[in-house]
Backbone bond lengths (Angstrom), bond angles and torsions (degrees), N, CA, C in turn:
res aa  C-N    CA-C-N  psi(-1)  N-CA   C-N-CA  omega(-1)  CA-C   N-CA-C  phi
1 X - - - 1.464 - - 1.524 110.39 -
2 X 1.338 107.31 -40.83 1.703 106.03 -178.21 1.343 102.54 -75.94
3 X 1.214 119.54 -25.65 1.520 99.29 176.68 1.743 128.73 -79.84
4 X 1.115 113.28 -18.20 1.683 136.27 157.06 1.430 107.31 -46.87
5 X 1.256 95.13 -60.09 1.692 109.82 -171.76 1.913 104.59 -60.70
6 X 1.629 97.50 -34.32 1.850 98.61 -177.07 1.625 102.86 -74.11
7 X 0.907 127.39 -44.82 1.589 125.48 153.57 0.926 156.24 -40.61
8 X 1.253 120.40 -15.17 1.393 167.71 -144.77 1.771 78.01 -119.45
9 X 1.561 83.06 -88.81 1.820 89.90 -171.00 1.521 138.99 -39.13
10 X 1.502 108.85 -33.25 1.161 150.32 153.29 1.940 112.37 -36.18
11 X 1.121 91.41 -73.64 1.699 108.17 179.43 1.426 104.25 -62.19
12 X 1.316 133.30 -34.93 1.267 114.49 176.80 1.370 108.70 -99.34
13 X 1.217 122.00 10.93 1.428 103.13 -178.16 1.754 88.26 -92.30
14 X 1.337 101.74 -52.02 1.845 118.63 168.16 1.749 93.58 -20.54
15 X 0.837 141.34 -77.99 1.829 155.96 -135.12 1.562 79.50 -95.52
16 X 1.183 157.95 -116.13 1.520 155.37 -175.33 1.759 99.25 -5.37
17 X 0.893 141.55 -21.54 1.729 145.95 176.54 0.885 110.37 -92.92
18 X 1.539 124.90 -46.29 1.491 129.83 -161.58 1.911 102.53 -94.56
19 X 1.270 109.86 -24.65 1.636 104.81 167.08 1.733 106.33 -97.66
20 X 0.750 134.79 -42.47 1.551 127.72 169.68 1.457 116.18 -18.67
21 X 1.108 125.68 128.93 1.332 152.35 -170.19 1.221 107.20 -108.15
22 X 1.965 141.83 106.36 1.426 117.75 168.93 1.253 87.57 -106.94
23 X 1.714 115.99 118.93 1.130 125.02 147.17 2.181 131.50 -77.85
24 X 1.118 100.92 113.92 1.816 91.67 171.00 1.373 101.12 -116.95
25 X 1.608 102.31 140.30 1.301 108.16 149.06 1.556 128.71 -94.60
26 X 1.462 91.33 161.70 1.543 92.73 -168.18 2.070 99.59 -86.44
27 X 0.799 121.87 169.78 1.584 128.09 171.79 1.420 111.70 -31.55
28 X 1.570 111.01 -73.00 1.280 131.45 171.22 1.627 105.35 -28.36
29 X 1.539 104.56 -82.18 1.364 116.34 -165.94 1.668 108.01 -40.18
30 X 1.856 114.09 -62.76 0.996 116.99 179.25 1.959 133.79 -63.50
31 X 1.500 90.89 10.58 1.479 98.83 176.19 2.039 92.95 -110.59
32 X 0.865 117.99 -43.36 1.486 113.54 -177.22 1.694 113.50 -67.10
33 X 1.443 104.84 -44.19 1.465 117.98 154.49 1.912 124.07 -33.62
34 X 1.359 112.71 -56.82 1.223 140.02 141.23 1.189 114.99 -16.39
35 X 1.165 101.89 -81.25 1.912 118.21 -171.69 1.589 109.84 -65.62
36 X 1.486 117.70 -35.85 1.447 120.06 -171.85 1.824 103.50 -81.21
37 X 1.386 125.00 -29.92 1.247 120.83 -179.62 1.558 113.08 -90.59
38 X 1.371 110.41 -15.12 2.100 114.42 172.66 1.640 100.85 -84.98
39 X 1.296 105.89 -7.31 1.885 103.24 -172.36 1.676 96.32 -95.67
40 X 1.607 118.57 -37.22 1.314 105.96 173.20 1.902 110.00 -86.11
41 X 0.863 115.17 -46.33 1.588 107.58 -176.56 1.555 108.14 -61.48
42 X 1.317 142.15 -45.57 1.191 128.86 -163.07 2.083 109.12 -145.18
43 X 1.576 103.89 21.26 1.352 100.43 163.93 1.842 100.59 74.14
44 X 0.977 108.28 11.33 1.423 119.11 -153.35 1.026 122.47 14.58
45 X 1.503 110.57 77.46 1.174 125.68 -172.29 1.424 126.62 -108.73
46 X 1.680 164.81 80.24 0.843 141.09 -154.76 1.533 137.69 -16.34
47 X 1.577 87.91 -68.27 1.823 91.29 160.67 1.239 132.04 -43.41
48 X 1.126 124.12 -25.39 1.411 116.34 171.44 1.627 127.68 -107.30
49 X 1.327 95.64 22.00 1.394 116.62 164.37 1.701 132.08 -62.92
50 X 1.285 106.59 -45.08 1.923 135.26 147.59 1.364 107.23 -86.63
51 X 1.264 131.99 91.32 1.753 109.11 160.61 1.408 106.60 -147.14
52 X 0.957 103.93 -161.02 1.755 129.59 -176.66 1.455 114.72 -174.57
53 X 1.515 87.86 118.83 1.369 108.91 -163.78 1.867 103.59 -76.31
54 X 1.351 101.23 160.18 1.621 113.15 165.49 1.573 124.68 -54.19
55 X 1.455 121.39 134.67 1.627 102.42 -172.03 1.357 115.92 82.92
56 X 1.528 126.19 -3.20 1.571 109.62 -164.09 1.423 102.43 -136.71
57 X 1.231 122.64 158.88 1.827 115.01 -166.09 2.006 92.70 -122.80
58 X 0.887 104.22 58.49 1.803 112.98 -169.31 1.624 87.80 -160.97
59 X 1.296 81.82 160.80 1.923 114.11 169.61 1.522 85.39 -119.32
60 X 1.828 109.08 148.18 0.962 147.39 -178.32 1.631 105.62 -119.99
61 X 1.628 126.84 117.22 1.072 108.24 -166.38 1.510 101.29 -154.74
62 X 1.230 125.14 173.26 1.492 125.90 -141.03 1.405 138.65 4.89
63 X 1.662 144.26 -149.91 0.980 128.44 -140.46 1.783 108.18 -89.64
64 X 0.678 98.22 4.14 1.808 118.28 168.44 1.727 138.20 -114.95
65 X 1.675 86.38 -11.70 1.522 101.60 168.48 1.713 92.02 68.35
66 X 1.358 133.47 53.89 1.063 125.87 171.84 1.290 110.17 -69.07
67 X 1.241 136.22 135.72 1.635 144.48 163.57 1.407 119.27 -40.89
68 X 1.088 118.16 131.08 1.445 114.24 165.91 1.733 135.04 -169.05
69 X 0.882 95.05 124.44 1.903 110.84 -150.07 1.765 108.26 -69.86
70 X 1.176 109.79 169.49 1.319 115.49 164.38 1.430 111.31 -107.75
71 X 1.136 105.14 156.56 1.746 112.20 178.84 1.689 121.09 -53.81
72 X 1.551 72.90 118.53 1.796 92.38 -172.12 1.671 124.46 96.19
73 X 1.158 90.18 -13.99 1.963 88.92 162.85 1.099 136.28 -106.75
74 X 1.087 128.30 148.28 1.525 136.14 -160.60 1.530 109.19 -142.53
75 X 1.366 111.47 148.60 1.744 123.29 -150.26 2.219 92.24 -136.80
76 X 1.029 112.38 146.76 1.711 112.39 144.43 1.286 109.24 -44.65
77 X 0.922 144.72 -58.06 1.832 157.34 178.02 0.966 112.62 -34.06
78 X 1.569 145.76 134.44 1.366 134.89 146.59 1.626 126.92 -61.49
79 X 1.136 86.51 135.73 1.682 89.23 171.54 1.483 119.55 -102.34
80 X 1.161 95.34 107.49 1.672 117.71 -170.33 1.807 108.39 -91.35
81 X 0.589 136.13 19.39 1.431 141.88 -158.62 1.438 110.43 -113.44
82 X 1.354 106.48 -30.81 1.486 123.58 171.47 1.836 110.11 -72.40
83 X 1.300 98.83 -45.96 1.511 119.03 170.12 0.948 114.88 -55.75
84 X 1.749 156.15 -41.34 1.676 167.89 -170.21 1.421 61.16 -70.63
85 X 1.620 125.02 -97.19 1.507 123.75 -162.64 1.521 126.13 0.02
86 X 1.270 96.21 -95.42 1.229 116.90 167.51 1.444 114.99 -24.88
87 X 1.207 130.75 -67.55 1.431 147.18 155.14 1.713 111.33 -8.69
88 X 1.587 88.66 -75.74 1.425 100.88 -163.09 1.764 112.52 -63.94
89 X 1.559 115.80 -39.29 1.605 140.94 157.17 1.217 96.05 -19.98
90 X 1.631 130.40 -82.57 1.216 151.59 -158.68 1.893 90.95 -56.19
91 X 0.822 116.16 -52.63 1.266 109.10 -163.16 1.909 120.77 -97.46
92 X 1.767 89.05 9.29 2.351 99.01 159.67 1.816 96.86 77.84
93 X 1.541 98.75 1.43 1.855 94.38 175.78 1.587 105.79 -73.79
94 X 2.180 103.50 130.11 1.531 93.28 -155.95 1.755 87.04 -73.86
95 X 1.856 96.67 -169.38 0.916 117.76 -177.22 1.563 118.04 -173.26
96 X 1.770 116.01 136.58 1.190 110.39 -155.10 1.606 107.77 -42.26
97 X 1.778 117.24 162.04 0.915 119.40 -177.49 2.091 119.20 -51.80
98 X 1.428 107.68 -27.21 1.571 114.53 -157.66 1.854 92.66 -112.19
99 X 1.220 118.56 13.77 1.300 121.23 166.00 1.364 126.68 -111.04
100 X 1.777 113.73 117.15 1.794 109.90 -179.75 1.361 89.68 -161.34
101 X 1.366 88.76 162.23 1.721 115.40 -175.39 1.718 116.19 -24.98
102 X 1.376 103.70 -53.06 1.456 119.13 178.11 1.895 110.03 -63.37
103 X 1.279 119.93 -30.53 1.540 122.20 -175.96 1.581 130.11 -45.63
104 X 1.392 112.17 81.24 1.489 108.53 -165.11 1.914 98.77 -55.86
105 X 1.448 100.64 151.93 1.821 96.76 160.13 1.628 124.07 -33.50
106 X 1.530 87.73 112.18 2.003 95.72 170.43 1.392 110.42 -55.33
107 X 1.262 147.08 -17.40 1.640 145.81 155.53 1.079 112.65 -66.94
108 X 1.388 124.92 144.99 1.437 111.63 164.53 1.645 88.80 -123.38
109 X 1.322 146.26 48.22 1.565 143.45 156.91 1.290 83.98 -172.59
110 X 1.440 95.65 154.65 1.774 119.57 149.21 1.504 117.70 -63.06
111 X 0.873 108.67 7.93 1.915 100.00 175.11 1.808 91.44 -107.18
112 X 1.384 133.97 -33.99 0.904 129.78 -146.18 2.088 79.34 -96.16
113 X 1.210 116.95 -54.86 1.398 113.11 165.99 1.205 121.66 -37.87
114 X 1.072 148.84 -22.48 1.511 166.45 -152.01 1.482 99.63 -114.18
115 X 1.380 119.85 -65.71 1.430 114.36 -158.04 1.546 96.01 -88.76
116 X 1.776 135.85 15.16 1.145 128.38 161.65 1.466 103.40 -91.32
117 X 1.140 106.71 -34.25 1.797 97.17 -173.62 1.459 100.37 -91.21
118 X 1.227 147.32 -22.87 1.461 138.84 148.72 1.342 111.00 -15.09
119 X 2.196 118.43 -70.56 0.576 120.47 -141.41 1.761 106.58 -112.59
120 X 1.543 104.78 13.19 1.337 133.68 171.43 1.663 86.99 55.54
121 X 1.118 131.60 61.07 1.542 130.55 146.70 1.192 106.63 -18.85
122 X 1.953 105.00 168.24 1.855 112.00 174.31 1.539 98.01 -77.02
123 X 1.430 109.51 -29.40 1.684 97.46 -169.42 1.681 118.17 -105.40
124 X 1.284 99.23 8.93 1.683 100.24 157.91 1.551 88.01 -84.04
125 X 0.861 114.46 -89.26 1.876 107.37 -161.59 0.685 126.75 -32.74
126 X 1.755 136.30 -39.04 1.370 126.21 155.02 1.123 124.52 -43.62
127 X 1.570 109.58 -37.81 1.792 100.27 174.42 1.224 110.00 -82.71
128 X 0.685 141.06 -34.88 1.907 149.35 166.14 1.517 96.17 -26.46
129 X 1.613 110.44 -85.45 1.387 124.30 -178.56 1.743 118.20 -53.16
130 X 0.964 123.00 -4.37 1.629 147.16 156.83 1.574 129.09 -63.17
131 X 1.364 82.62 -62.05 1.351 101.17 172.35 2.040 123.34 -69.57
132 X 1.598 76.44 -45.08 1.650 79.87 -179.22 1.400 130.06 -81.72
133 X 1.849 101.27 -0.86 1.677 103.01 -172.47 1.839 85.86 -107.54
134 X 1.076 142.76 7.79 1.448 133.08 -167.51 1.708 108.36 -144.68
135 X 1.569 101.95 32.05 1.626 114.43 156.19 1.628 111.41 -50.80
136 X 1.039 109.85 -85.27 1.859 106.80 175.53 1.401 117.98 -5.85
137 X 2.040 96.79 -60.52 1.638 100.42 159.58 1.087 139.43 -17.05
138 X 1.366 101.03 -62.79 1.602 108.03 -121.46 2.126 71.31 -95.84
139 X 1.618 116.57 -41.56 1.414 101.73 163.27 1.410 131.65 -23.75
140 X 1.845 85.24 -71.82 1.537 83.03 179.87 1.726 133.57 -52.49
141 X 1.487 108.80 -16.50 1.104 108.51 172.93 1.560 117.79 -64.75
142 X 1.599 111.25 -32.80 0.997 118.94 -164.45 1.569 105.72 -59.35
143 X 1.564 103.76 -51.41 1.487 127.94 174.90 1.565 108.38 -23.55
144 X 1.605 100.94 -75.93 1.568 98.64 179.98 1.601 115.15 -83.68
145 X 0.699 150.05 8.06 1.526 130.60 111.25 1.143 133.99 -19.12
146 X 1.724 132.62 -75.65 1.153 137.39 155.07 1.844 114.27 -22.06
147 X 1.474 94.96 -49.77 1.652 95.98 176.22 1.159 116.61 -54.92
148 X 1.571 132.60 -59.14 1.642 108.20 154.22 0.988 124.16 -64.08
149 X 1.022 148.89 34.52 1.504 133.60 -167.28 2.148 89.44 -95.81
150 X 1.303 100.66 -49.50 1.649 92.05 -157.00 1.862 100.12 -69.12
151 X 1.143 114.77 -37.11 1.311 117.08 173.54 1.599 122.42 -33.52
152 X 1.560 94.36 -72.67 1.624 111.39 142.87 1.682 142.35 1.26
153 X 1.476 77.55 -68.89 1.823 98.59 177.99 1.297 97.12 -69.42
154 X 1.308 118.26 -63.97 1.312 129.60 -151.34 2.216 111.56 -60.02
155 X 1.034 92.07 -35.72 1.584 121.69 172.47 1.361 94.14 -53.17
156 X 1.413 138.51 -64.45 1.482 130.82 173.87 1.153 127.60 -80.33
157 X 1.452 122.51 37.19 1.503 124.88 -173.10 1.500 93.07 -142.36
158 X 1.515 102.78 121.34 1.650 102.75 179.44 1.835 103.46 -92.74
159 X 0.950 117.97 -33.67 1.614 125.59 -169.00 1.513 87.77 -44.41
160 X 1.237 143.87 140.96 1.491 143.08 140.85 1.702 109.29 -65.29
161 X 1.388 132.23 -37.51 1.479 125.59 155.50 0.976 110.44 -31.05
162 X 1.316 108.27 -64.58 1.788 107.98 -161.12 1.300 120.99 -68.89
163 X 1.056 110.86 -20.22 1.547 149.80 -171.74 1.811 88.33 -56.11
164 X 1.269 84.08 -80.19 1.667 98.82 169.75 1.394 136.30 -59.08
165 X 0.946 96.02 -17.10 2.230 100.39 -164.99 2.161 72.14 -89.87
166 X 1.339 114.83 -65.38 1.643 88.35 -176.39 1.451 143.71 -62.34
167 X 1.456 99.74 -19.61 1.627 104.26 157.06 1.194 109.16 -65.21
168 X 1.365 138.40 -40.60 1.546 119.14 -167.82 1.231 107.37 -79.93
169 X 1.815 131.48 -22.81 1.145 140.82 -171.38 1.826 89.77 -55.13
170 X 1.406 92.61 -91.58 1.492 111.98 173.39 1.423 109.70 -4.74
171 X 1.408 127.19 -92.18 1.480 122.76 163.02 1.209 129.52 -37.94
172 X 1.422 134.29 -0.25 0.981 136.36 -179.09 1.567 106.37 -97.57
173 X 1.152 121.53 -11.20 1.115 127.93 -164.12 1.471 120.27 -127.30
174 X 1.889 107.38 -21.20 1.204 104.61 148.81 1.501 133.22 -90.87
175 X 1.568 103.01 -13.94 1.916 95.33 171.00 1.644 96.93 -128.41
176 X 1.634 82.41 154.99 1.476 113.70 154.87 1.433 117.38 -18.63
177 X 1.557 126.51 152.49 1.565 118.21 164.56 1.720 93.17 -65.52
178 X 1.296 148.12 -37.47 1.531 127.09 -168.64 1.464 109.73 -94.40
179 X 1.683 110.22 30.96 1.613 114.12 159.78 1.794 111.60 71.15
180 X 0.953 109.85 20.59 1.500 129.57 -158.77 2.122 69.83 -109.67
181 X 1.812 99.04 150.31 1.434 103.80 -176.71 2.175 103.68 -94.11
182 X 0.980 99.68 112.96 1.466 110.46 -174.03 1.601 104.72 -71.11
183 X 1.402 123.19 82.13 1.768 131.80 177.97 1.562 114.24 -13.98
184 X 1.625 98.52 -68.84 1.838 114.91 172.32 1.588 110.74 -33.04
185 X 1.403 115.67 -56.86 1.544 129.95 174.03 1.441 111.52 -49.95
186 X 1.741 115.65 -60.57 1.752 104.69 -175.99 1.366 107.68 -69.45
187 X 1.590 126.47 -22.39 1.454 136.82 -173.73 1.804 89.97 -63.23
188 X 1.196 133.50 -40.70 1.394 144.46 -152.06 1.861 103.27 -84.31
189 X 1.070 96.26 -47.24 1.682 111.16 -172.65 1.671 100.04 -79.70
190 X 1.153 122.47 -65.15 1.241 150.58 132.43 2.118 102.97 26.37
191 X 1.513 78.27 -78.95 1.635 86.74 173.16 1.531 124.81 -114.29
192 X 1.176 115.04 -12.10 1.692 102.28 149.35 1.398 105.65 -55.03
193 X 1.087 142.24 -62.41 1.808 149.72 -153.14 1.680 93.18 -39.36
194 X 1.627 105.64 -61.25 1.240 124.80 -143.38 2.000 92.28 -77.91
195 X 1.090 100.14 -33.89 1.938 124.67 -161.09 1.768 79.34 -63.74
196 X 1.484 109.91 -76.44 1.380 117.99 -152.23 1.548 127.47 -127.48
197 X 1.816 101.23 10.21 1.470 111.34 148.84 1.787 89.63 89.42
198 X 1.116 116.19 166.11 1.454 126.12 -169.67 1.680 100.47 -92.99
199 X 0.619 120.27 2.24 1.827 120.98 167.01 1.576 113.17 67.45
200 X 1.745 123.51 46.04 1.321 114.19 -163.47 1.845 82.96 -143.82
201 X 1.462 133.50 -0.14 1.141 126.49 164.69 2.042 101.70 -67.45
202 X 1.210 113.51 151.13 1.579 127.64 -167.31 2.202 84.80 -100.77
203 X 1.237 105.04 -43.78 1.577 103.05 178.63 1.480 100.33 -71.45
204 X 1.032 135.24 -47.79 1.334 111.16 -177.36 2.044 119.93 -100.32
205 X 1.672 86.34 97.45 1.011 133.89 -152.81 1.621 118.10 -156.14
206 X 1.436 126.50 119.83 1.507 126.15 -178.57 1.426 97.11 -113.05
207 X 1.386 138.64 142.99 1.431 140.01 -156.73 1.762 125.15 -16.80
208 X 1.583 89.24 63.08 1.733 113.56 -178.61 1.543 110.09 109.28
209 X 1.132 120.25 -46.17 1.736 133.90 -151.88 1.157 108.34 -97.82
210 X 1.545 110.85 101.21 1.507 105.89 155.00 1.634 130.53 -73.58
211 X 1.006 92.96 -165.11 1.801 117.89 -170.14 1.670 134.33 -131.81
212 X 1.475 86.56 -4.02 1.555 96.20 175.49 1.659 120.08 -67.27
213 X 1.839 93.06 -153.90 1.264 100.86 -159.42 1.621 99.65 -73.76
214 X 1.361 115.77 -45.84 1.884 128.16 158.24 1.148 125.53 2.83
215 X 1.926 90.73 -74.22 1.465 98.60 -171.20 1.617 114.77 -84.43
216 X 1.648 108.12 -5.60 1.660 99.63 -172.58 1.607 92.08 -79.18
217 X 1.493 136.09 -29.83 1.536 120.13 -165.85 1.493 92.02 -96.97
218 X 0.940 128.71 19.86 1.602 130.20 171.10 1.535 112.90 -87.45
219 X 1.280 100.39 -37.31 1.732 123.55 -167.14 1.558 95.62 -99.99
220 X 0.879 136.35 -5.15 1.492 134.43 -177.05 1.657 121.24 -32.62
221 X 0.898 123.21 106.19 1.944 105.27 174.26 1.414 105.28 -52.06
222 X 1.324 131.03 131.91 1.392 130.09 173.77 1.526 117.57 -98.93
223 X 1.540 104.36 4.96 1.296 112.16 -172.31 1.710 92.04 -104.03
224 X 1.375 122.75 -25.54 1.519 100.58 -172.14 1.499 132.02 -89.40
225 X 0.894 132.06 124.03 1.655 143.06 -131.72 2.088 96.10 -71.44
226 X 1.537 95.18 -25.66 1.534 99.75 -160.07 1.561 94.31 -85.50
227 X 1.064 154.60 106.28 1.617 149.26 176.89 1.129 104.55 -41.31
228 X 1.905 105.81 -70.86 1.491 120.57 -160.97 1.678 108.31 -50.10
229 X 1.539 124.14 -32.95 1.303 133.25 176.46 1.516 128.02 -55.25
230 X 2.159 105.50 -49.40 1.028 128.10 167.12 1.665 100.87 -63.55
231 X 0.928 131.41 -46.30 1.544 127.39 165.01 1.481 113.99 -20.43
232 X 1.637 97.27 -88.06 1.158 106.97 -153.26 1.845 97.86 -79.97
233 X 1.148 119.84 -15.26 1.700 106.14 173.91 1.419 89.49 -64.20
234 X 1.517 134.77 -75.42 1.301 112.37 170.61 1.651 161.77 11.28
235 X 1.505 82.99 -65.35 1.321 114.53 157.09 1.799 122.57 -44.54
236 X 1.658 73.04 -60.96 1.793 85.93 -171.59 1.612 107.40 -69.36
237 X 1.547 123.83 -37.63 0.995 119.65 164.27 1.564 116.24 -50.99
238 X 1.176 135.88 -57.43 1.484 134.37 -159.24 1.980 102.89 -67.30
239 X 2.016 107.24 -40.59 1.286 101.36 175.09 1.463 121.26 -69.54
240 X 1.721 130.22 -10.94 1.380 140.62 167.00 1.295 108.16 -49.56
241 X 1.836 112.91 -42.80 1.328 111.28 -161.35 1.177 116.57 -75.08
242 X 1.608 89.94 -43.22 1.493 115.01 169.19 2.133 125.09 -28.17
243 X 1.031 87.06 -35.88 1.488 113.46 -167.14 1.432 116.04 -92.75
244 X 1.769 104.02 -44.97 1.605 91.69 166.04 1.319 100.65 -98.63
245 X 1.601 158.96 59.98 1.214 150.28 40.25 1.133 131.79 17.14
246 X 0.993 113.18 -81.74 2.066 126.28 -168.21 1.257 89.19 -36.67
247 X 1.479 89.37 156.35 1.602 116.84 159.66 1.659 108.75 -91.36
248 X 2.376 103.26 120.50 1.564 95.88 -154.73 1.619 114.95 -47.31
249 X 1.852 102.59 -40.69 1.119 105.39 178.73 2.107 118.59 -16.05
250 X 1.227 116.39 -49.70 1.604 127.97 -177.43 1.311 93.38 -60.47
251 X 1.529 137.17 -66.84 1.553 132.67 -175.67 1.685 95.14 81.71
252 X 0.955 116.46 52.41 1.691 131.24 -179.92 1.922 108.38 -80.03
253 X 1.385 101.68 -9.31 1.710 121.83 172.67 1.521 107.26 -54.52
254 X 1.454 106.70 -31.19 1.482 124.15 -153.41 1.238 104.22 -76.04
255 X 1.575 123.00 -34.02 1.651 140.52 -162.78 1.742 105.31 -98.09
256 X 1.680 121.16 -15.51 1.429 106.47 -173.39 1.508 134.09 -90.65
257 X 1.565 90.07 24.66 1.745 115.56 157.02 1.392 117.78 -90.12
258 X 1.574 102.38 -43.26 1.693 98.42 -175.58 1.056 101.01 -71.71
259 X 1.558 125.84 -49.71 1.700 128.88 -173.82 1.416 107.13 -23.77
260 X 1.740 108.52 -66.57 1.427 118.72 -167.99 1.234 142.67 -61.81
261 X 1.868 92.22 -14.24 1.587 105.81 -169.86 1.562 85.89 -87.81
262 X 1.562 143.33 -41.25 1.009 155.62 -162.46 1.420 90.69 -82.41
263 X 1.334 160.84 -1.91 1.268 148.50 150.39 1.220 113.51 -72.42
264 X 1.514 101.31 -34.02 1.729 112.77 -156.94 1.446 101.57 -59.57
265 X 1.735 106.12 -41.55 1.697 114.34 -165.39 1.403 111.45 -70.72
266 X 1.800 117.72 14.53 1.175 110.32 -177.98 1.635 101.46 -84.26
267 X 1.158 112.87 -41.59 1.877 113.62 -176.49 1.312 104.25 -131.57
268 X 1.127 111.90 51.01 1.841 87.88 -179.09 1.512 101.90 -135.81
């Protein structure tokens, strides 16, 4: 019996290797990468480098607006913010003395978030100045992310079709027809992942249906010749649903202009 069971274990670790993706960026890539995801999350704007958005009980923070909670709260949402951490730890990138992987949000309200960056606190600016010297970073984190991401998906899909129709999606959208890696495409995966999470959390979910990265190559047009297009129409389809979902209380109606203009820059 234990040896069934070692086989068992075996075969999926085998299948988690053989779909795994290690993506690196090179300098270049991961500084333009950088610049293209701070231009959709925050206009690339300084100010919105530390913030917290309207409607939301989280701070949104560096070049991806990663989520991130204060001690003791918990959201449907992942909190990825701990993850850049973790990331950057592993890899000796410094970091203010009172900042690490484990550091729930130094705010515990948006008024108290507000009147630190009002009054440019020592520990808003440290994170400010954190954030803004370790963009490349905070990419590359994004990078290997994406690298599990298809593993991931694939891990919650029993169909072996389906299995397949989204691996080929996926690749279809990060390379070229001559298998050569198409930039626009990982730029695309890249920041949906980071935008709307790989779509395999059960909480992030509005009455069953997510919105991730999953369900956008799930929904794919297979008839349209342009990938990156079938993508992001996709996209916009899965964030529609998204929207008449929510609970109104959220008013998520408010965001499906920015969503779209930020789809548009996938092929247009």
């Amino acid at each position: 019996m234990r040896t069934i069971f070692y086989l068992i274990l075996l075969l999926s670790l085998s299948q988690s290797i053989l779909f795994a993706t290690d993506i690196r960026l090179t300098d270049k890539q991961a500084k333009f990468i950088a610049q293209k995801v701070w231009q959709n999350e925050g206009a690339g704007l300084d100010k919105y480098l530390v913030h917290w958005n309207e409607g939301e009980d989280f701070a949104s923070v560096g070049i991806g607006h990663f989520i991130w909670f204060s001690k003791g709260h918990t959201e449907r949402f992942r909190e990825v913010f701990p993850m850049v951490l973790t990331f950057m730890e592993e890899r000796g990138v410094a970091m203010p003395d009172w900042l690490n992987s484990k550091t729930p949000l130094p705010w515990d309200t948006k008024e108290a978030f507000f009147e630190a960056k009002r009054s440019q606190s020592k520990k808003y600016v440290e994170l400010f100045t954190f954030l803004k010297t370790t963009m490349p970073e905070q990419a590359a984190f994004m990078a290997q992310r994406l690298s599990t991401a298809l593993p991931q998906m694939l891990e919650t899909i029993e169909e072996t079709e389906k299995q397949e129709r989204i691996k080929k999606r996926f690749y279809e959208v990060m390379h070229n027809k001559n298998g050569s890696v198409n930039e626009k495409g990982l730029y695309v995966l890249l920041d949906y992942t980071n935008f709307k999470g790989e779509g395999t959390l059960k909480s992030e979910r509005y009455k069953g249906q997510g919105w991730g990265l999953l369900q956008v190559l799930e929904h794919m047009d297979p008839q349209e010749p342009n990938r990156l297009k079938a993508f992001a129409e996709s996209a916009k389809a899965m964030l529609s649903r998204r929207i008449k979902n929510s609970p109104p209380a959220r008013g998520e109606e408010r965001w499906r202009k920015g969503w779209n203009v930020r789809l548009d820059t996938y092929w247009k």
